[in-house]
C-alpha positions as CSV (number, residue, x, y, z in Angstrom):
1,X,112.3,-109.4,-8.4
2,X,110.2,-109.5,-4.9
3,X,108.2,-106.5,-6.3
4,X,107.6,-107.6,-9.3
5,X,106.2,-111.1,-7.8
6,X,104.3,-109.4,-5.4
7,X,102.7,-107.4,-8.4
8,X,102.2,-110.7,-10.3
9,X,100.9,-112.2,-7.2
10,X,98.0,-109.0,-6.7
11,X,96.2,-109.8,-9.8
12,X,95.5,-113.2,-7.8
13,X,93.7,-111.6,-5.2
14,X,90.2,-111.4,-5.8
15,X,89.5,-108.4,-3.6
16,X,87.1,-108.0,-0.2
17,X,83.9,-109.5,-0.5
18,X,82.0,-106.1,-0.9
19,X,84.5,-105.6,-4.2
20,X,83.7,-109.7,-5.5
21,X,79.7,-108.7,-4.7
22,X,80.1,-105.5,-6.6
23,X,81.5,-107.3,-9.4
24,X,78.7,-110.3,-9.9
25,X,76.1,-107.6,-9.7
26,X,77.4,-105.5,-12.2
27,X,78.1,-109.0,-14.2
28,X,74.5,-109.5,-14.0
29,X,73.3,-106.5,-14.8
30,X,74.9,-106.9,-18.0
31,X,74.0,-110.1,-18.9
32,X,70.3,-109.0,-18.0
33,X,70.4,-105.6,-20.1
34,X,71.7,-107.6,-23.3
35,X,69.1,-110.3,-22.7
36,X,66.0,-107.8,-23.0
37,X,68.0,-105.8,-26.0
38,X,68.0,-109.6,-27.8
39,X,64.4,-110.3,-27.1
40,X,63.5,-106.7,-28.5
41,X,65.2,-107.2,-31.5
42,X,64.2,-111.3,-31.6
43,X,60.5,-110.5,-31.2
44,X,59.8,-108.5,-34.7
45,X,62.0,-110.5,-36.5
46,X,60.6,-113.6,-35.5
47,X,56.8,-112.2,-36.0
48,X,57.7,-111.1,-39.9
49,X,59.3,-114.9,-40.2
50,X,55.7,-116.6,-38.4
51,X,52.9,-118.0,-40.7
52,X,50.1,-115.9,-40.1
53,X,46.9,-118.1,-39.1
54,X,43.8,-117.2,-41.0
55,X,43.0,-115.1,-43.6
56,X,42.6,-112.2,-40.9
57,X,46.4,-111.3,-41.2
58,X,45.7,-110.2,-45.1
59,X,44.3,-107.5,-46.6
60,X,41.8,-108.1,-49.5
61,X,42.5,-106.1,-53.0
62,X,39.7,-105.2,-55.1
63,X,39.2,-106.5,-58.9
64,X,39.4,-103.7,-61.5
65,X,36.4,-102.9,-63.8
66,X,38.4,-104.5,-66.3
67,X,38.8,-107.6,-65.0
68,X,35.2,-107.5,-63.5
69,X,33.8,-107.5,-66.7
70,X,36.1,-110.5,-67.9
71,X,35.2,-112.4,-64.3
72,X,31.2,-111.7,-64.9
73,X,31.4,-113.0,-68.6
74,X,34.3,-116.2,-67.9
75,X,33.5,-119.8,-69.4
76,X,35.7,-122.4,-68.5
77,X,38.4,-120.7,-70.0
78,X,40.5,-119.1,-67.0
79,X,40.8,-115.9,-66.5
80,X,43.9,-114.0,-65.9
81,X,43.3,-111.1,-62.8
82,X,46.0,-108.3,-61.8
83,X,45.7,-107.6,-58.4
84,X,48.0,-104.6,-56.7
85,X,49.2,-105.5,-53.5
86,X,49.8,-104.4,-50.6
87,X,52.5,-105.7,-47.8
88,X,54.5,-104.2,-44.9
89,X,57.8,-106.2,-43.7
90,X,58.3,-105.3,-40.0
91,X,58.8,-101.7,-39.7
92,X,59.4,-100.4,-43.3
93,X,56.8,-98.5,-44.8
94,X,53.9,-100.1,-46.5
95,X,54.6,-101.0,-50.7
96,X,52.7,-101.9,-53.5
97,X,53.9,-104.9,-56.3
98,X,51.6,-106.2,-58.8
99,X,50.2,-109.5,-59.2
100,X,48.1,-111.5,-60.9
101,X,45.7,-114.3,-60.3
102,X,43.6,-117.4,-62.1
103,X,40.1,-117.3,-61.7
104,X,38.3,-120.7,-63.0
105,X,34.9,-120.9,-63.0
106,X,33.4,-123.6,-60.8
107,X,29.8,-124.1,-61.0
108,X,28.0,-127.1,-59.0
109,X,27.7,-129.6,-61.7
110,X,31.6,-129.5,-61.6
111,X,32.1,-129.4,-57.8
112,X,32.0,-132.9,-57.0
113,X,34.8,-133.6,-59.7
114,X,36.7,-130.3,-58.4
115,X,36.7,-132.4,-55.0
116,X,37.8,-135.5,-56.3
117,X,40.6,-134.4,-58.3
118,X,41.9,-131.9,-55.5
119,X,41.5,-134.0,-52.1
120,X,44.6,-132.2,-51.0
121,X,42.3,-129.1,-51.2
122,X,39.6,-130.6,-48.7
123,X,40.8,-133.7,-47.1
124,X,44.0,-133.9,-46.9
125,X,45.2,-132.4,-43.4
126,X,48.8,-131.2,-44.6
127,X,47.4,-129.3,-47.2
128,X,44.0,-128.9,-46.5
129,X,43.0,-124.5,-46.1
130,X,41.2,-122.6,-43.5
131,X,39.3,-120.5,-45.9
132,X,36.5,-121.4,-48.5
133,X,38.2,-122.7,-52.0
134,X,35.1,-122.2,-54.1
135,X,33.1,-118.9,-54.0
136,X,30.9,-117.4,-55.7
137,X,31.2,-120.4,-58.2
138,X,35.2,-119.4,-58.7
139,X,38.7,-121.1,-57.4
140,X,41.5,-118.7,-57.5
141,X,44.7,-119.7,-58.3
142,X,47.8,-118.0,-57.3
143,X,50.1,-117.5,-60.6
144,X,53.1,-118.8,-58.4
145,X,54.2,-122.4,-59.3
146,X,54.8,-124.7,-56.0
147,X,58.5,-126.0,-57.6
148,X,60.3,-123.2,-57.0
149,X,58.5,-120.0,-57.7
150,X,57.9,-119.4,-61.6
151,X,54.6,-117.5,-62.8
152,X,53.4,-119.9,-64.8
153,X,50.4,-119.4,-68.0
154,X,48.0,-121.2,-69.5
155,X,48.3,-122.7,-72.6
156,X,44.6,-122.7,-74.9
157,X,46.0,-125.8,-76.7
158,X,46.3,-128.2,-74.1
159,X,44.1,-126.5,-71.5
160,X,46.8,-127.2,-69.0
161,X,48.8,-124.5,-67.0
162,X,52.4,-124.2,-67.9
163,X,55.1,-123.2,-65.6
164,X,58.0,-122.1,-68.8
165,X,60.9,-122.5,-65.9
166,X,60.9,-126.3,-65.1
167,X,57.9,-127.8,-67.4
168,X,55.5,-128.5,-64.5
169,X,52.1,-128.5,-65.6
170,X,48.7,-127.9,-63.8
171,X,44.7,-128.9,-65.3
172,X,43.0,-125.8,-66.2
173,X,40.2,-126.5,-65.0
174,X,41.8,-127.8,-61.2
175,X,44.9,-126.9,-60.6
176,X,46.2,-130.6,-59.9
177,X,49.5,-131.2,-61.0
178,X,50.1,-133.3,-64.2
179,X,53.6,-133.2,-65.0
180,X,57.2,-132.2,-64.0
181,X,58.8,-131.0,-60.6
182,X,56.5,-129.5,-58.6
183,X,55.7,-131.0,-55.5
184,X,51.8,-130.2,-55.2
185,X,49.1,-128.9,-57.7
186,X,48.2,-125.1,-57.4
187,X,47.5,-122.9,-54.0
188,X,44.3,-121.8,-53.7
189,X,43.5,-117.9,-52.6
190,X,40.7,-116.5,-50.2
191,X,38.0,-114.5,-52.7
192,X,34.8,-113.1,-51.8
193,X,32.1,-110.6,-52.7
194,X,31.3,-107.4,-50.4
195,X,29.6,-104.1,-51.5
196,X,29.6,-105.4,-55.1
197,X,33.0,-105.6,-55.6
198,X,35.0,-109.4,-55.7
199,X,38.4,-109.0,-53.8
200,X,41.4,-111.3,-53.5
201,X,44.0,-111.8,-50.8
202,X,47.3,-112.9,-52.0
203,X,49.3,-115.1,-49.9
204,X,52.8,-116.3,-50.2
205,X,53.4,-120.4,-49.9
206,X,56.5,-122.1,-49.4
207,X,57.9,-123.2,-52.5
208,X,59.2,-126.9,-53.2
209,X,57.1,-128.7,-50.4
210,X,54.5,-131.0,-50.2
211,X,52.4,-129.9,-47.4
212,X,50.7,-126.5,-48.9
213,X,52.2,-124.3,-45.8
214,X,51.5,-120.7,-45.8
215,X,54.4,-118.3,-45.2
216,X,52.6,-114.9,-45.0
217,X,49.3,-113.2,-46.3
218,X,49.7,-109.7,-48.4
């Protein structure tokens, strides 16, 4: 019985001071090692979950001949654009998905009613963009509706865009929301002109909010 207390007893003793100073550095050294192996991993995860500021983090696709010619000769009927898309998540290789786009003409005898209907495009500071929403006398929409993620169309009849999941519906000629769910009227998307061709960057917006927030450019 004395031994076996005494063995009992030695797991109590917590050994010179070199042994209890070899212990907390090792201790450390642990904790420190699994620290920088969680900010490793933390720091790419975090940067594909960031909103990318500007339209600088995009990449802009080019409009097909096809669609060029439909762009060059729209009314004020919109125009449907398919754009192929590029995106990269983190460290998988680049893909391609295809998308497509509404481009409504808006020439400056219509801007000042654009304005007016849309102050959430311009004025308002939660949803207000960082990149022109007219050019070259165009809005483009993105086809994604702001409830919860639908493409939605464009009906002829009404002149309204239709989202077919959850009946929210959108003016064709400015996007703002008429009726059903969604939260906002339509997203804008950056568009410009350079060496002849117009090109598009798509951007992906949180669904089912307010406050037009972007979560990632394409």
């Amino acid at each position: 019985m004395e031994f076996a207390l005494s063995e009992a007893e030695a797991y109590k003793d917590p050994g010179t001071p070199e042994a209890i100073t070899r212990r907390k550095m090792m201790a450390n050294a642990v904790v420190a090692v699994g620290g920088v192996i969680g900010l490793v991993l933390a720091v790419p995860l975090l940067g594909s979950l960031a909103p990318i500021a500007g339209t600088g983090g995009g990449t802009w696709s080019a409009l097909n001949d096809t669609d060029m010619k439909q762009f060059i000769a729209a009314t004020d009927k919109p125009v449907r654009i398919t754009l192929t898309v590029k995106s990269q998540d983190g460290y998988l290789p680049e893909s391609e998905n295809e998308q497509f786009v509404w481009g409504v003409k808006m020439p400056e005898t219509r801007l000042a009613a654009f304005k007016a209907a849309r102050p959430d495009l311009f004025e308002d500071a939660a949803g207000k963009v960082d990149f022109p929403v007219v050019n070259l006398g165009f809005v483009m929409f993105s086809s994604i509706c702001p409830h919860l993620g639908c493409k939605f169309n464009y009906d002829n009849d009404s002149h309204r865009f239709a989202c077919p999941c959850h009946g929210s519906q959108f003016d064709g000629s400015t996007g703002a929301h008429l009726a059903g769910p969604a939260p906002r009227g339509l997203d804008p998307l950056p568009f410009r002109e350079t060496s002849g061709k117009a090109e598009i960057t798509w951007i992906d917006y949180r669904s089912s909010d307010p406050a037009r927030i972007i979560v990632a450019y394409s």
